[in-house]
C-alpha positions as CSV (number, residue, x, y, z in Angstrom):
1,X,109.0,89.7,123.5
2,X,106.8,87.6,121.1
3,X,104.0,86.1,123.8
4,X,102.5,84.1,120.6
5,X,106.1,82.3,119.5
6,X,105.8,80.8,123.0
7,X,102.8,79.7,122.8
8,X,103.2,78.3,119.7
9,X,106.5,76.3,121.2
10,X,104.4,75.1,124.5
11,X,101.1,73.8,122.6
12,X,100.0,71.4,120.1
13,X,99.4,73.1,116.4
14,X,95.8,72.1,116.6
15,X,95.3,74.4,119.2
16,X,97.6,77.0,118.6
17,X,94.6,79.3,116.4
18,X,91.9,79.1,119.8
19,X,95.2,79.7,121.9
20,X,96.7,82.6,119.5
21,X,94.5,86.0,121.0
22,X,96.0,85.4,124.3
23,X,99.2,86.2,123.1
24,X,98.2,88.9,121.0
25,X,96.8,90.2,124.7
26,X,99.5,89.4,126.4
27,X,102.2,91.2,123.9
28,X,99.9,94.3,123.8
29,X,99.2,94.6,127.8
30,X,103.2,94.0,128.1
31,X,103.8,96.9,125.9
32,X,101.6,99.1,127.1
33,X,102.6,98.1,131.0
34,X,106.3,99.5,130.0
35,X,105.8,102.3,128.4
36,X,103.5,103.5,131.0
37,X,100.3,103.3,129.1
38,X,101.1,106.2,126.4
39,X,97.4,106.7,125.6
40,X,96.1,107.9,128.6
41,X,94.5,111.3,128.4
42,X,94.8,111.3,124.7
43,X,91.7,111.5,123.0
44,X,91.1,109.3,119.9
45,X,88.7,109.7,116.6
46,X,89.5,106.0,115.4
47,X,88.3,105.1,111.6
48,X,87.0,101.6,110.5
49,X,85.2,100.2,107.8
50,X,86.4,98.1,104.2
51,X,86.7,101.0,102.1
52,X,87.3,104.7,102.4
53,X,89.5,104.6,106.0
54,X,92.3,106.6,104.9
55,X,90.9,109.2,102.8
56,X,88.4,109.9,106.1
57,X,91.4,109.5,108.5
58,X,93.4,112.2,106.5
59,X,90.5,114.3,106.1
60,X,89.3,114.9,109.5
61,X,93.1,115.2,110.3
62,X,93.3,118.3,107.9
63,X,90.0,119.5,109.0
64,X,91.4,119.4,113.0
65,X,94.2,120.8,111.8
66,X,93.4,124.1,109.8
67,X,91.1,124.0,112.7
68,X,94.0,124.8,115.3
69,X,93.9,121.1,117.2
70,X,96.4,119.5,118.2
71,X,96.6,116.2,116.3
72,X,98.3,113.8,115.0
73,X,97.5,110.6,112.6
74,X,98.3,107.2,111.8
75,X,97.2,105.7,108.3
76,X,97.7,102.9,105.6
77,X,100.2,105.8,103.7
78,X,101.7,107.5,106.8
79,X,101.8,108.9,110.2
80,X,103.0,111.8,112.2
81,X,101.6,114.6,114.4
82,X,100.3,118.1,112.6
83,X,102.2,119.0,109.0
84,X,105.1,116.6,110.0
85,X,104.0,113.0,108.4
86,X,106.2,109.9,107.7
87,X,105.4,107.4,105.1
88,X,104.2,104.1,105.8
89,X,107.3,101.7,105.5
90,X,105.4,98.2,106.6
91,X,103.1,96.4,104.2
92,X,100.2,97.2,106.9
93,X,98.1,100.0,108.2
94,X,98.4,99.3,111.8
95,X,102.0,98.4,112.6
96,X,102.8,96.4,116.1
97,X,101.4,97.4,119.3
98,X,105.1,98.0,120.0
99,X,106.2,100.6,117.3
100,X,102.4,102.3,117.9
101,X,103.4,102.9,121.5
102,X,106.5,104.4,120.5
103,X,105.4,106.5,118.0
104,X,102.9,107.9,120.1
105,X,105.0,108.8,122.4
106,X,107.1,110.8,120.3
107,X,104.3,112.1,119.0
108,X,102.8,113.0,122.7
109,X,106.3,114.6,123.3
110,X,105.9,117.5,120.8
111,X,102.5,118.2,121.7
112,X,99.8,115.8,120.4
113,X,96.6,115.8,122.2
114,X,94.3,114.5,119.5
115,X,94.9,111.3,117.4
116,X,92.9,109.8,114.4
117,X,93.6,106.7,114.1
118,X,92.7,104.6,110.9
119,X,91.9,101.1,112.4
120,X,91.5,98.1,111.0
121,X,89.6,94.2,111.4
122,X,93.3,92.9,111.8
123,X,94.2,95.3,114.6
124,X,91.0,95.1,116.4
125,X,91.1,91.3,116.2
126,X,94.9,90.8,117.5
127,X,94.4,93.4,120.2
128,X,97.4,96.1,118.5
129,X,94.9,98.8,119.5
130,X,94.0,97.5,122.8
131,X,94.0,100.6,125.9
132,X,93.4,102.6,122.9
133,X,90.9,105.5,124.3
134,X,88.4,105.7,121.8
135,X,86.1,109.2,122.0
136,X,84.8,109.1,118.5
137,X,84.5,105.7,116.2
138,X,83.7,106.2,113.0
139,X,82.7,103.3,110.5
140,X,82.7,104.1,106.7
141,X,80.8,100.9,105.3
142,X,81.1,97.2,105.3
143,X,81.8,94.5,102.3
144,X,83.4,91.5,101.5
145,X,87.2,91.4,102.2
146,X,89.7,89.7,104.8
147,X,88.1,86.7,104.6
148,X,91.0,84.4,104.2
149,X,92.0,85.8,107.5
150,X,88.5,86.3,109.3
151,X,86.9,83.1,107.6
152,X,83.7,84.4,108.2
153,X,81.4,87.8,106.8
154,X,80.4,87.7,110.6
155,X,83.5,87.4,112.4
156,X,85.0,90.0,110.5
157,X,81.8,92.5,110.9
158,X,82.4,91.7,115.2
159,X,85.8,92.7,114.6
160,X,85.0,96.0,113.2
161,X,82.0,96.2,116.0
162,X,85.0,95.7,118.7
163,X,86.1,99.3,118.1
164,X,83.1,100.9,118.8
165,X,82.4,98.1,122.1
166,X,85.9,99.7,123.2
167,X,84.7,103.0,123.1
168,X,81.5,102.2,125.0
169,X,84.0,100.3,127.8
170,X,86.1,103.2,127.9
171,X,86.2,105.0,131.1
172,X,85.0,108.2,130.1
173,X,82.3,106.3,127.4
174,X,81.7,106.9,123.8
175,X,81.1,110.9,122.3
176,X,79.7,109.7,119.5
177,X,79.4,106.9,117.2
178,X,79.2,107.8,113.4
179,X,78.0,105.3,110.9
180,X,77.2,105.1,107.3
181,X,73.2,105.0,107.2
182,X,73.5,103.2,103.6
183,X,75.2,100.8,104.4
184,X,73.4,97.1,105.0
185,X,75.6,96.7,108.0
186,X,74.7,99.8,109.8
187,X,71.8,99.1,112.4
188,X,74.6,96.9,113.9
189,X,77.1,99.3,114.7
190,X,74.3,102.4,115.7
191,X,73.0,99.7,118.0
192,X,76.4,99.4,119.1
193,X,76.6,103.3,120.4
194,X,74.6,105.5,122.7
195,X,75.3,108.4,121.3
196,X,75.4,108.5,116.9
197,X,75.3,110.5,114.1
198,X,74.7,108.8,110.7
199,X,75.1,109.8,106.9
200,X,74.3,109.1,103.8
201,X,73.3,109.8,100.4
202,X,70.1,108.1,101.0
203,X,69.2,108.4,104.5
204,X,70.5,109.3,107.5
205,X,71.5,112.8,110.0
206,X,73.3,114.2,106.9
207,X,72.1,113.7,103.7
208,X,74.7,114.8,100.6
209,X,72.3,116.8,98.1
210,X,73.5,118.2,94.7
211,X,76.0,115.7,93.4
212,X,78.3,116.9,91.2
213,X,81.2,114.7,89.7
214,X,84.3,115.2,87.7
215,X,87.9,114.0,86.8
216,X,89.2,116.1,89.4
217,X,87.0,116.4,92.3
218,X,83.5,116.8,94.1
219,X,81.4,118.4,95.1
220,X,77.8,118.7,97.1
221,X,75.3,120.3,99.9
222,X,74.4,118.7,103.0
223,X,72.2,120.0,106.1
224,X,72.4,120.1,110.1
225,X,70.4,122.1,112.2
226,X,69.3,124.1,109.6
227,X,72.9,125.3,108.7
228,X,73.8,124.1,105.0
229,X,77.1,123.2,104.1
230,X,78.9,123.7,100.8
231,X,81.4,121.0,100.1
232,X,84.4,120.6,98.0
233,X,86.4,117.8,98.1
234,X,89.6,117.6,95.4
235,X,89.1,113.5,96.0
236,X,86.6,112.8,93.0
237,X,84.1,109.8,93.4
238,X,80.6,109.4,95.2
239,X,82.6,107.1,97.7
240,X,84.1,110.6,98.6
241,X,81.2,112.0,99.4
242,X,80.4,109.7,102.0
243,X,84.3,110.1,103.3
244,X,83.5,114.2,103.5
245,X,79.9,113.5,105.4
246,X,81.6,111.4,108.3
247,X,84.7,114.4,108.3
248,X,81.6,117.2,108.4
249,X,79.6,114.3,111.2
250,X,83.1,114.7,113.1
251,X,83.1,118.8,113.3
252,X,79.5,119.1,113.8
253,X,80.2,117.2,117.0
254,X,83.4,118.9,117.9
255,X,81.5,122.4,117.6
256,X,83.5,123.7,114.5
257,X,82.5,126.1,112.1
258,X,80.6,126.1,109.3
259,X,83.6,127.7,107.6
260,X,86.4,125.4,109.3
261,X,84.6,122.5,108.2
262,X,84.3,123.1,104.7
263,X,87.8,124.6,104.4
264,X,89.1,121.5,106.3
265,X,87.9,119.3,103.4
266,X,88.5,121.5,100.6
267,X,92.3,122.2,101.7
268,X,93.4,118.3,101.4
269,X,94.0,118.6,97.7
270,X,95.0,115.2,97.1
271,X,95.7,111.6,99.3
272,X,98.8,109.5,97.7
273,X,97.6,106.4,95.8
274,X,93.7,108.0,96.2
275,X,92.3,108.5,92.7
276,X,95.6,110.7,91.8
277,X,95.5,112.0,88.5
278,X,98.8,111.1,86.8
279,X,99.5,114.2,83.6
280,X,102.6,114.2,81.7
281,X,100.6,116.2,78.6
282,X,99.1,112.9,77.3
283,X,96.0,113.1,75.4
284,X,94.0,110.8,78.0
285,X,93.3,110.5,81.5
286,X,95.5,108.0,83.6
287,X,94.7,107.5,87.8
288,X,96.3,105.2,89.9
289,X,93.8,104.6,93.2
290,X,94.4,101.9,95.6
291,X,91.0,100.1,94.9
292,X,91.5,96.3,95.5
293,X,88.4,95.2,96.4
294,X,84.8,94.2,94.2
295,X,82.9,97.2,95.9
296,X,85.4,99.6,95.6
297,X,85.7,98.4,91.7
298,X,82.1,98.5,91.2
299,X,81.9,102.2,93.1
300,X,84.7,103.4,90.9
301,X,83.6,101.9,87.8
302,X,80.1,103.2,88.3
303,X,81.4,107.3,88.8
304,X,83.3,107.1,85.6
305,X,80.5,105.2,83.4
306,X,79.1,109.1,82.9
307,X,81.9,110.8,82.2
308,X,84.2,108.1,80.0
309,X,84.1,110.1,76.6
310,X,85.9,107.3,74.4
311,X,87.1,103.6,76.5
312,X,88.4,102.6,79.8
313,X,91.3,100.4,80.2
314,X,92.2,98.6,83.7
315,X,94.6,97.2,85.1
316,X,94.8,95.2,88.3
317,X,95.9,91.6,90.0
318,X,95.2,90.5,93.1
319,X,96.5,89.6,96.6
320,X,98.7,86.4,96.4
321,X,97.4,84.2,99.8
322,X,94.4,86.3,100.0
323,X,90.7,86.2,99.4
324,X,90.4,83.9,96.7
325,X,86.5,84.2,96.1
326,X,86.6,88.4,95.2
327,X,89.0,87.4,92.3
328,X,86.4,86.2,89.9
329,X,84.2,89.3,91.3
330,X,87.0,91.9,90.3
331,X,87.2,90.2,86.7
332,X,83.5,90.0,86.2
333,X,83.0,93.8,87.4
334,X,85.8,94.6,84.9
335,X,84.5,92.7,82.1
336,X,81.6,94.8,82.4
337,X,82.7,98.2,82.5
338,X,85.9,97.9,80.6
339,X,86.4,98.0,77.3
340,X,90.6,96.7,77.3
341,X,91.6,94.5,80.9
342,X,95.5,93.9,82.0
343,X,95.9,91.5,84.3
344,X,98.9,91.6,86.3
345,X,100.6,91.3,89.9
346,X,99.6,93.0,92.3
347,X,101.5,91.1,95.8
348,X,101.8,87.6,95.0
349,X,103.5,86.3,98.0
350,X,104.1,82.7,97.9
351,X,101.1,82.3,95.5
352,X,102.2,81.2,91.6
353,X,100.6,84.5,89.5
354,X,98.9,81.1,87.0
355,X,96.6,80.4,90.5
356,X,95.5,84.6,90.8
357,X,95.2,84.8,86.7
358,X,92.7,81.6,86.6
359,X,90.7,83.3,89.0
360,X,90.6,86.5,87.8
361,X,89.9,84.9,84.2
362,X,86.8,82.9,85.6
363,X,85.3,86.3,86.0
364,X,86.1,88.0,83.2
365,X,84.7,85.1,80.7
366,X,81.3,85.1,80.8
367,X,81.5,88.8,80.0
368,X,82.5,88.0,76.6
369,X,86.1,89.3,76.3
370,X,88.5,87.4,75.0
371,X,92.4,87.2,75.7
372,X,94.9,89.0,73.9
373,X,92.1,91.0,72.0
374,X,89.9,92.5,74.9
375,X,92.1,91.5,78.3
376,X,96.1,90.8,77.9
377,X,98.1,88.7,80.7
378,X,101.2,90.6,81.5
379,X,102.9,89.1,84.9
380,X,105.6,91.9,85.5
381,X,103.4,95.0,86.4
382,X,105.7,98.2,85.2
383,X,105.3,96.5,81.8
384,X,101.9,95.9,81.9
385,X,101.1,99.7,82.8
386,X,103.2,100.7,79.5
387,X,101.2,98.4,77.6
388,X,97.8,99.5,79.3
389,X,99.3,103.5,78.3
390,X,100.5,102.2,75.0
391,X,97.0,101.0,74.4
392,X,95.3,104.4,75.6
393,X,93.9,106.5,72.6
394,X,92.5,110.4,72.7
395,X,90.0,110.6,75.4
396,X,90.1,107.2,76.9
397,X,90.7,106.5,81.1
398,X,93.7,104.2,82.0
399,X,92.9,102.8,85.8
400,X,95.6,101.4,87.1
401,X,94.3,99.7,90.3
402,X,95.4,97.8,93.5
403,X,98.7,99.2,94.9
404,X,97.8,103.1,95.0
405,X,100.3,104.3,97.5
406,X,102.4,101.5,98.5
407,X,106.1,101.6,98.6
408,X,107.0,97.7,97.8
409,X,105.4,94.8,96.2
410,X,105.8,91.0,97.8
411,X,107.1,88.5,95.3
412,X,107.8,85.0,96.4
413,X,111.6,86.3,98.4
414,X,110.5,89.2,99.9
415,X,109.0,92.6,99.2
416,X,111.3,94.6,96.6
417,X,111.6,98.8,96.3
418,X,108.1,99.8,93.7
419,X,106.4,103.4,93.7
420,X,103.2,103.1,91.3
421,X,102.7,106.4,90.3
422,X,106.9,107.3,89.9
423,X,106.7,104.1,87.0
424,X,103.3,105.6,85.4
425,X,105.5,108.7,85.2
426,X,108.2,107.2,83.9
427,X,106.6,105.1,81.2
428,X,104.5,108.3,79.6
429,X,107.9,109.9,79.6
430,X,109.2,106.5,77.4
431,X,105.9,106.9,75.5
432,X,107.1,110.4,74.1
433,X,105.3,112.6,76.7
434,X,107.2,115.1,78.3
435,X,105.1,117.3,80.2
């Protein structure tokens, strides 16, 4: 049953977006009213923020889980309850209120009694998560993105805030809010909470000490009531860090270990489409991560500044009906750390690739590059990552950025079979590497 179709047929178009939540509410209370409200007596560590949602989801999953919990989890790359997880098939992170049910329930059925749940503005917005039981929200940080669907910075900030009012409404009330410190946003979602823990690499409960980056991973010290935690984490990039301090911020306040903690983080060795290191014996480094927005390009670009030992190439496009004003962001960002740019589809829906290029291209201008000598336009993207390889030279980083995980891309009919880091395999073998 599709409450917002009959709305739609029932009231005049003008009306139809203050009309629209209703039957978002409606379809999710109908659901939830005939499968006998599947969530009760689960408890819920939900995840929200811009960037770094899955990487925390799947990491306090692993840490629950070497941990002896019960739990299961639902992400942008998959879902499933302990060892036993099912990629993502749908183009979102949180699928129907419908399929969620029923997936829960068969996840209930063979023992679940903890979920983390990776939520996002979207679901929190059209009510997909709603009767969810939040016991622990945890928000990783807060920048521009969604706005073509949100309209507004604000709105989409009160839609993250919703998860964390949930949890406070809940029944049984919040365990514990945990929020990035750093980040601008935060005094609005501590506010929102009774009970928090916050983090940070400048401030907060847990504060990450001892930095140390490389290709391959992380790691640093953090302390709590006077214990000191060692940390790896096989995820390289600052951003990780602050992923690793909300996972440690989550079994503090469970009452784990020392030891299970960092074993927890150090035991996920790698998350699909997550800064995966791509090596077929080539003589420079190649990662595909899902970074798609201008603070998760400027994070990136900023970790690898130290360690790039000859150039960086990049290659990225942009969402095709999406938010129009981060394009020129994510070609300025990339006209100032790299040294070679391809630009090249990323989902372009319904949207002509000439529309997300110019935008990109306003960007990248001012930088100084110029086309077809310092960034190249290359619509089809498998041959636009053989040129960006073909390009590479001893020592230099290939970024291949914006799809990460994802099993499809969405041209103009449809979404069509694509596996990024299968056809960056594939293209170093065509490039003579064999490894």
């Amino acid at each position: 049953m599709n409450f917002r179709k009959l709305i739609k047929i029932f009231i005049p178009k003008r009306l139809f977006t203050i009309i629209e939540p209703y039957g978002h509410f409606l379809e999710a209370f109908f659901f939830n009213l005939i499968n006998f409200f599947p969530t009760r007596k689960l408890k819920v560590i939900g995840v929200t923020g811009t960037n770094g949602k899955t990487t925390t989801t799947l990491l306090i999953h692993n840490m629950l889980l070497e941990a002896g919990y019960k739990v299961g989890v639902m992400t942008t790359i998959g879902y499933g309850y302990g060892l036993n997880i099912t990629p993502q098939i749908h183009h979102m992170t949180n699928v129907s209120t419908k399929e969620m049910l029923q997936r829960i329930k068969a996840m209930k059925k063979e023992g679940m009694e903890w979920l983390v749940l990776e939520t996002t503005s979207h679901a929190l917005a059209q009510y997909r998560v709603l009767l969810i039981p939040y016991n622990i929200a945890v928000f990783t940080n807060l920048t521009q993105e969604h706005l073509a669907y949100h309209k507004t910075f604000e709105r989409y900030r009160q839609a993250k805030l919703k998860m964390f009012n949930m949890a406070n409404n809940y029944k049984k009330g919040l365990r514990l809010g945990i929020v990035n410190a750093d980040d601008q946003n935060a005094d609005y979602f501590v506010n929102a909470t009774k009970n928090h823990l916050t983090y940070g690499l400048k401030k907060g409960d847990l504060i990450a000490k001892n930095i140390k980056l490389n290709p391959e991973s992380v790691t640093f010290q953090t302390k709590y009531n006077n214990q000191t935690y060692n940390i790896l984490c096989h995820i390289p990039g600052t951003f990780n860090v602050y992923n690793s301090l909300a996972t440690i911020a989550v079994g503090i306040n469970l009452g784990l270990s020392k030891e299970q903690i960092e074993k927890g983080i150090a035991n996920l060795k790698s998350v699909e489409g997550r800064m995966n290191l791509i090596d077929k014996g080539q003589n420079f480094t190649v990662i595909v991560d899902y970074a798609h927005s201008p603070d998760s390009f400027e994070k990136l670009f900023k970790d690898l500044k130290p360690i790039i030992k000859n150039k960086l190439i990049v290659l990225f496009g942009s969402l095709g009906g999406g938010d129009i004003n981060k394009r020129s962001l994510q070609g300025k960002l990339a006209g100032q750390y790299a040294d070679y740019i391809y630009i090249c589809e990323e989902d372009d829906r319904q949207e002509p690739f000439e529309n997300i290029m110019k935008d990109i291209i306003s960007g990248i201008k001012p930088t100084g590059k110029k086309e077809n000598i310092d960034y190249f336009l290359i619509h089809d993207r498998p041959t636009a990552i053989k040129a960006a390889l073909s390009k590479a030279k001893k020592d230099d980083i290939v970024l291949l950025l914006g799809k990460g995980h994802e099993k499809t891309i969405e041209h103009a009919d449809g979404e069509h079979p694509y596996n990024e880091i299968e056809i960056t395999k594939q293209a170093l073998v065509e490039l003579g590497y064999t490894k």
